[in-house]
C-alpha positions in Angstrom: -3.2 52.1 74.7 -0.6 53.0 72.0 1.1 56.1 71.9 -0.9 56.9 69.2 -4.1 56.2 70.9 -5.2 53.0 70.1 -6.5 50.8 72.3 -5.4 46.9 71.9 -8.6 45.6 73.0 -7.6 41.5 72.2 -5.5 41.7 75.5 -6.7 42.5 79.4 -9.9 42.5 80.8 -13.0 43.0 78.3 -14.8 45.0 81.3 -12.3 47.2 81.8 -11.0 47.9 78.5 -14.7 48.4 77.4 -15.1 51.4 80.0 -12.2 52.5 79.1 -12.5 52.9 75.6 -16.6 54.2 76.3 -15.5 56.8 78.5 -14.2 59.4 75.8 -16.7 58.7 73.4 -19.6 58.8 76.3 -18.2 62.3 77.2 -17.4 63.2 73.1 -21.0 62.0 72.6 -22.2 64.4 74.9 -20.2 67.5 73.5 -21.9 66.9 70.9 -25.5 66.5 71.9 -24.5 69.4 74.2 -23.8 71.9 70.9 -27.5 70.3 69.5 -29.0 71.2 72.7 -27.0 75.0 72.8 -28.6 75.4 69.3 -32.5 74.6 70.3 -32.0 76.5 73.7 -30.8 79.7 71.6 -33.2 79.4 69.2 -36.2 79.5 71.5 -34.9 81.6 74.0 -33.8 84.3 71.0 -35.8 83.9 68.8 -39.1 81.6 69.1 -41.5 78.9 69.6 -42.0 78.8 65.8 -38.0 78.6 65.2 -37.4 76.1 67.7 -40.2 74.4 65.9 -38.6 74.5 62.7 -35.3 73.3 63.8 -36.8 70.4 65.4 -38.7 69.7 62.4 -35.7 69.4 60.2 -33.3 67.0 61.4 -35.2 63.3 60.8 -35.2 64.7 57.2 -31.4 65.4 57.1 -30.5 62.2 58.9 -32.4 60.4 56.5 -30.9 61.9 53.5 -27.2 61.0 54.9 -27.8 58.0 56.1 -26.4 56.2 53.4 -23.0 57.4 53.9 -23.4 57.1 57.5 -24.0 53.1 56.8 -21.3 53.5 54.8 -18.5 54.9 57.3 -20.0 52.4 59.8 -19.3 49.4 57.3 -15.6 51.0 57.2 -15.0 51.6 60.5 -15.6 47.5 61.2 -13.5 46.7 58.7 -10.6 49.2 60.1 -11.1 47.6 63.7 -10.6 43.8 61.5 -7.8 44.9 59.6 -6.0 46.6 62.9 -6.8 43.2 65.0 -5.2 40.9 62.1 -2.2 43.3 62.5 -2.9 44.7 58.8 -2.0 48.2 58.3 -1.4 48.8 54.5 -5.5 47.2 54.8 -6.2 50.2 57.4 -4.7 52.7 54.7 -6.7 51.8 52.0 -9.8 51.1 53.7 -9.3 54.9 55.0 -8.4 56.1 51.4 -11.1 54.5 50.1 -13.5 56.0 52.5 -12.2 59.8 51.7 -12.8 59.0 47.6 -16.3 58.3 48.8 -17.3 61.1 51.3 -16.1 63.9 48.5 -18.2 62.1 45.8 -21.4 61.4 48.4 -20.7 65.4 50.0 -21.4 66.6 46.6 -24.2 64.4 45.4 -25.9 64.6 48.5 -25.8 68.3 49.2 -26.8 69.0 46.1 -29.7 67.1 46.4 -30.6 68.3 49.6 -30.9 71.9 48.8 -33.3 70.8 45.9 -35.5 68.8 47.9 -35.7 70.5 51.1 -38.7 72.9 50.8 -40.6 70.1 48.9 -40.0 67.0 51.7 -41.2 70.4 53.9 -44.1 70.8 52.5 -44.7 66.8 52.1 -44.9 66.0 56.1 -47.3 69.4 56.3 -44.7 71.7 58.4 -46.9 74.5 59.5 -46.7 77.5 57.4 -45.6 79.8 60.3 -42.5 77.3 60.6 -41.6 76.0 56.6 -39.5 79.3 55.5 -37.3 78.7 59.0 -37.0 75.1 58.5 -36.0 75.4 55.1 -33.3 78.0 55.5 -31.8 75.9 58.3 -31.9 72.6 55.9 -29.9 74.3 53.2 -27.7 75.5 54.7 -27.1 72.7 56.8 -26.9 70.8 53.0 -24.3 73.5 52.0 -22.0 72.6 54.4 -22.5 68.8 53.9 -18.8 68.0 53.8 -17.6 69.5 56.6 -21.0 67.4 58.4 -19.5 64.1 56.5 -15.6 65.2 57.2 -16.5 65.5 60.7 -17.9 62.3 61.5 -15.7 60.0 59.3 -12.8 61.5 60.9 -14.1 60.0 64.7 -15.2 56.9 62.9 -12.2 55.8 61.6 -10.6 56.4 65.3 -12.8 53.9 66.3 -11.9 51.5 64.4 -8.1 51.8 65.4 -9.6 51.8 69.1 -8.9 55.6 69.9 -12.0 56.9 71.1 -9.6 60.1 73.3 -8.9 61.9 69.8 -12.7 62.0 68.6 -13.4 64.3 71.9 -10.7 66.6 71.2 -12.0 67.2 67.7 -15.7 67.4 69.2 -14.4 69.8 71.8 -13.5 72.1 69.6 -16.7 71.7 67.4 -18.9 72.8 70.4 -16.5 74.8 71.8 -16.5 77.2 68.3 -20.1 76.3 67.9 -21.4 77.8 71.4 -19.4 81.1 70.6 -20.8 81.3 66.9 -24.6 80.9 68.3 -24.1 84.1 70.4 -22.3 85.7 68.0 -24.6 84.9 65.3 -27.8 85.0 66.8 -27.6 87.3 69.7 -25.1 90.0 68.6 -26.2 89.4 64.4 -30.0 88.8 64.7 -29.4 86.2 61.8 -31.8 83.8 63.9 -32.1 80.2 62.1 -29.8 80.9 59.5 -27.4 81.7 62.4 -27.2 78.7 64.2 -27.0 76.6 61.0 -24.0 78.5 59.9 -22.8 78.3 63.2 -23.1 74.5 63.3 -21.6 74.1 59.6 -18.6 76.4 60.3 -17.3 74.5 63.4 -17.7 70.9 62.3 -15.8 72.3 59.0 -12.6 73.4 61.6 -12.7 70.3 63.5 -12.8 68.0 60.1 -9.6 70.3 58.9 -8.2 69.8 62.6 -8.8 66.2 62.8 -7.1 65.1 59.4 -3.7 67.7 60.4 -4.6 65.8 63.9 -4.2 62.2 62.4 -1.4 62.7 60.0 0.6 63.8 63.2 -0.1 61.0 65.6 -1.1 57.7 63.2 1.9 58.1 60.2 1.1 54.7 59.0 -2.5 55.8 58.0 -1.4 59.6 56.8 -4.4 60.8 54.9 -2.9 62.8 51.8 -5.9 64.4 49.7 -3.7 64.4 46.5 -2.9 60.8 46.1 -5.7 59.0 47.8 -6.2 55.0 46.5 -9.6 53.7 45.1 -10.3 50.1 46.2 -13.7 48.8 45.0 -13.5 45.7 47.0 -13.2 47.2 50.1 -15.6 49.6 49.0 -18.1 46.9 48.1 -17.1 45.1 51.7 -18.8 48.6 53.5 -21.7 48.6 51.5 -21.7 44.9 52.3 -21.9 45.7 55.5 -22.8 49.4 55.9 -26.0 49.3 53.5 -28.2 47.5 55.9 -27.0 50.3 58.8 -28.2 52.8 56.6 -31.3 51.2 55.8 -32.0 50.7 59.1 -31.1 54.2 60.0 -33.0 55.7 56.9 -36.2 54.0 58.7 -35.7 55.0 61.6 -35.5 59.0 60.1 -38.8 57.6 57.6 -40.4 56.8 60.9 -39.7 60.0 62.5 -40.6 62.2 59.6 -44.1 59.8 59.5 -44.5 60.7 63.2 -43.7 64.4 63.1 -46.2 64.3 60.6 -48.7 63.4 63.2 -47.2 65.9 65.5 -47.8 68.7 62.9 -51.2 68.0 62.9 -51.4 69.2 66.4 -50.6 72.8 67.7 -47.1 74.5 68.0 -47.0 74.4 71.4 -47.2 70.4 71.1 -44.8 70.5 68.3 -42.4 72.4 70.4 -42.6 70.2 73.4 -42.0 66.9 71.2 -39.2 68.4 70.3 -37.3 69.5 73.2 -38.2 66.4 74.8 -36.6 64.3 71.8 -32.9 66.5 72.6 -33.6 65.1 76.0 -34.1 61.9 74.8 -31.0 61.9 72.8 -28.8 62.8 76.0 -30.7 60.1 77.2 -29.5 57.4 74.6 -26.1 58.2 74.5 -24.7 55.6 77.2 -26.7 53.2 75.0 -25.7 54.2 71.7 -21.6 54.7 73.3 -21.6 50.9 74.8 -23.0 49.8 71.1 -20.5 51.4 69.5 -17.8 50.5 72.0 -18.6 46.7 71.7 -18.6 46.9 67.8 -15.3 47.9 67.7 -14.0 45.0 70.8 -15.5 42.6 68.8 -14.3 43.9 65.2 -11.1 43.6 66.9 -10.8 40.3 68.3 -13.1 38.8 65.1 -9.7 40.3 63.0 -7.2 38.8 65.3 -9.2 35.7 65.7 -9.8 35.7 69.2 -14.0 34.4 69.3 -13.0 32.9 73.0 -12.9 36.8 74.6 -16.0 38.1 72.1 -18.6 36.7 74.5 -17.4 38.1 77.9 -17.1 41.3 76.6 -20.9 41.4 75.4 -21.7 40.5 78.9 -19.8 43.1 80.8 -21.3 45.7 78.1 -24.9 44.7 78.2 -24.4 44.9 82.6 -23.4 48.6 81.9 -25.5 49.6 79.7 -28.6 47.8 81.4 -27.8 49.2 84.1 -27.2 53.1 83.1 -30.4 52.6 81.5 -32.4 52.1 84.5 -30.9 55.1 86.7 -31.1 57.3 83.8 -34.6 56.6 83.7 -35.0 57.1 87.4 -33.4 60.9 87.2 -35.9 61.6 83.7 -38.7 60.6 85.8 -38.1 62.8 88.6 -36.2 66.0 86.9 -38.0 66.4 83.4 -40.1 69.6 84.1 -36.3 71.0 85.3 -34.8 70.0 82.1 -37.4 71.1 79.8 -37.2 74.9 81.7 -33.6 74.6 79.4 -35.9 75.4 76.3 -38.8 77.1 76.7 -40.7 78.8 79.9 -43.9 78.3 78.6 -46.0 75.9 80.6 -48.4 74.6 77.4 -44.4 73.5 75.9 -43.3 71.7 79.0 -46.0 69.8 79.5 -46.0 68.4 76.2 -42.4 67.9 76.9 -43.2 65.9 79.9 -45.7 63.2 78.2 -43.4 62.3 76.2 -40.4 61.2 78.6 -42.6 60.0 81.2 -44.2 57.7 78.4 -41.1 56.6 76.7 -38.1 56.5 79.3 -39.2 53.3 81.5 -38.7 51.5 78.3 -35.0 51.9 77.9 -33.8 49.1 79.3 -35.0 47.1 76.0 -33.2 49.5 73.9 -30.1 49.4 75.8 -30.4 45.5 75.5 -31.0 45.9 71.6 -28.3 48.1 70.9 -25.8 46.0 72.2 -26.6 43.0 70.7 -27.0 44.7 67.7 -23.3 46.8 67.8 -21.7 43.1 68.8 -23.3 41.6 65.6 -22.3 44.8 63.4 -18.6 44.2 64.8 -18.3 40.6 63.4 -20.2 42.0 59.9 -23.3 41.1 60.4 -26.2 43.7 59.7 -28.7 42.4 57.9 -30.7 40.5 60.5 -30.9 43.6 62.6 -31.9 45.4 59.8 -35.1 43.6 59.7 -35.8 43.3 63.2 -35.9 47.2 62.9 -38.6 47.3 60.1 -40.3 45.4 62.1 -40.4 47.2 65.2 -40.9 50.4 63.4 -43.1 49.8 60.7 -45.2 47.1 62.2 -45.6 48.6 65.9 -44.5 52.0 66.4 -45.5 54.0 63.6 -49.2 52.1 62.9 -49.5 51.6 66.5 -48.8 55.8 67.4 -51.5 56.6 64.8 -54.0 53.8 65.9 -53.1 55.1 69.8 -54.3 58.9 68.9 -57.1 57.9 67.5 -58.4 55.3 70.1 -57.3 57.4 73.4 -55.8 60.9 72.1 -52.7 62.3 71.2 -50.5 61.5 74.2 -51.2 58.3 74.5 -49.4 58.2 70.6 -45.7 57.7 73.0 -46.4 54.2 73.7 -46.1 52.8 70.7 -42.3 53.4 71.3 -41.6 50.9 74.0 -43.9 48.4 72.2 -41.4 48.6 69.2 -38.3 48.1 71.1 -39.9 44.9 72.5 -40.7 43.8 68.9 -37.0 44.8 68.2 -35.7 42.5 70.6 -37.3 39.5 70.3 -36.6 39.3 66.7 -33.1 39.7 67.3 -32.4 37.4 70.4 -32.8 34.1 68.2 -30.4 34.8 65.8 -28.0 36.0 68.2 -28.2 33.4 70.3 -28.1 30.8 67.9 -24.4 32.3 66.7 -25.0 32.1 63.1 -23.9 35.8 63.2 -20.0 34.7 63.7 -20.1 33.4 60.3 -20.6 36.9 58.7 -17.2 38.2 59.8 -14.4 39.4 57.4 -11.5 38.9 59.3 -9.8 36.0 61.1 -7.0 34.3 63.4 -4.8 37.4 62.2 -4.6 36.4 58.7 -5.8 39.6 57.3 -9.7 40.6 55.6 -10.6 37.7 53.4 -14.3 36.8 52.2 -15.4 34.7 55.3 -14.5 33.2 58.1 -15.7 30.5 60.3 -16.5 31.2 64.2 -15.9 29.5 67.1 -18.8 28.4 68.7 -20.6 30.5 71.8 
């Protein structure tokens, strides 16, 4: 570790240096899930199943809308971690000015689109009437602040890149910590209910993005970010849509899929609706170790593609899919015996917590799949390849899980919808396996044998 932060991870043991660098972002990771989770436990403790509803509701229709320039910080962030292994920091400067020219011109585009659209998508996946006015306050305003949502994020993804995952958790820190306060403020003390916690959310991830670019300026002076003469390079630009494009296709699916399936879940009662929903901020606790190790191992292997080093990519894989196998399985284990306690966070009513409960019980004993996906997948991203697992998750999703959950209700009854899950994840997987195991993957990477980003390299063999 620099004294900047950065972690070299070409040198010292993959193992290690992988739970090293994990470790903040595990803990960052769950700040920020813990600030999610603050919001839903506010909302339907203040003010109601129907707002807790609505909140729930909302997000696979934001994520979807900014998925695109989530693809894109992603495809910026690999080629940060390239550049940095090949030693090349003017290419770390531009790639970051280049990614700032974007987020201002995406911010506005996409916020302005998103308050347009919000009420109709609403209306389009049949949100209840008792919960479509609260859902669409809390999506405009949520589109309102989309910058300081975009800032926020980029910020901790271009850390990553550079191998400094201790900074992001410092800037997610003071998100939640300015978050938590504004919920009570604004909910509790103001009675401004929905509207409150959006504004609550928008107003701290705003500070931290102002925080984290004063924050990098002072500790990474070879990369200062300077809003007033920021540099344009379209072929960097085109290398993270190259790369980030199929990321956010896959994650726009993913959010397709979930606003297809909370279209089911509409169709039931609130109660259901409610309990789906607490039990998915469960669920995304749940991921994190998964999602952490896939990011961790994009950015090892981003690094050692860029400084050439293909001999230490492989052991590092290994040790990261051991650890996140094996958190997998014992986070499972506590789910399985603690989900009634955890749903009690959210919501004392009995009718919400057993829906709650179908859902993890169904889903959770499957995670050891995902865990095994999302780390082939993150190692494949690192090197710059992402269309293969692109298609492996339209597969998964619009093959098995979202006919299958529909075909499931209708066969055996609503609960039975959950399994359709698992059976995608296994789809997942064994379309992936083959191409990573027959390396063709390497050959997508931008960087090489520390010569700086070129078009394409050629990989050692596994």
């Amino acid at each position: 570790m620099s004294k900047h932060g950065a972690l070299n991870m070409m040198e010292g043991s993959p193992y290690r240096l992988i739970v090293r660098f994990s470790i903040p972002m595990l803990l960052g990771n769950l700040l920020q899930q813990l600030y999610n989770m603050v919001d839903s436990a506010v909302v339907g403790r203040f003010v109601g199943t129907e707002a807790l509803a609505a909140v729930g509701t909302t997000f696979p229709i934001v994520f979807m809308i900014i998925s695109l320039f989530i693809g894109l910080g992603m495809g910026a962030s690999v080629i940060i971690a390239q550049y940095f292994g090949a030693g090349d920091m003017d290419g770390v400067r531009r790639t970051v000015d280049t990614l700032y020219v974007a987020m201002f011109v995406m911010a506005v585009v996409i916020g302005g689109i998103g308050l347009l659209v919000s009420r109709p998508i609403l209306l389009l996946i049949q949100t209840p009437p008792d919960t479509i006015d609260l859902a669409t306050t809390y999506m405009q305003i949520t589109f309102i602040g989309t910058l300081a949502v975009f800032g926020f994020n980029v910020n901790g993804g271009i850390l990553q890149g550079l191998g400094d995952s201790r900074s992001p958790l410092i800037y997610v820190g003071i998100a939640t910590a300015i978050n938590i306060v504004l919920d009570l403020v604004f909910v509790v003390a103001f009675g401004w209910g929905v509207a409150g916690v959006a504004w609550a959310t928008v107003i701290a991830q705003g500070f931290s993005f102002v925080y984290g670019i004063l924050h990098i300026n002072k500790v990474n002076p070879h990369i200062k970010i300077d809003l007033k003469n920021l540099v344009f390079d379209r072929r960097l630009l085109a290398d993270s849509l190259r790369i980030g494009l199929p990321v956010s296709l896959q994650n726009m699916s993913f959010a397709i899929g979930a606003i297809v399936l909370q279209a089911l879940i509409n169709s039931f009662q609130s109660d259901f609706m409610a309990g789906y929903n607490a039990a998915n901020k469960i669920d995304a606790f749940a991921f994190l170790p998964m999602m952490t190790f896939s990011n961790a191992i994009t950015t090892y292997v981003g690094q050692n593609v860029g400084a050439g080093r293909w001999d230490r990519v492989k052991s590092g894989i290994h040790a990261t899919l051991k650890l996140s196998v094996g958190l997998s399985l014992a986070i499972c284990v506590l789910l399985l015996l603690f989900s009634g306690t955890l749903l009690e966070l959210f919501t004392t009513s009995p009718a919400v917590i057993e829906a709650g409960q179908v859902y993890l019980v169904t889903v959770v004993p499957f995670y050891f799949l995902l865990a095994i996906l999302f780390v082939l997948n993150g190692a494949m991203r690192g090197a710059g390849s992402t269309f293969i697992p692109l298609i492996a998750t339209l597969l998964s999703l619009w093959l098995i899980r979202v006919p299958f959950a529909y075909l499931f209700v209708h066969w055996f009854g609503r609960d039975a919808m959950f399994f359709s899950y698992g059976a995608g994840w296994l789809v997942g997987l064994m379309a992936v396996l083959p191409y990573y195991l027959s390396g063709r993957w390497k050959k997508a990477a931008l960087a090489g044998a520390g010569t700086g980003v070129v078009t394409a390299t050629e990989s050692a063999s596994d």
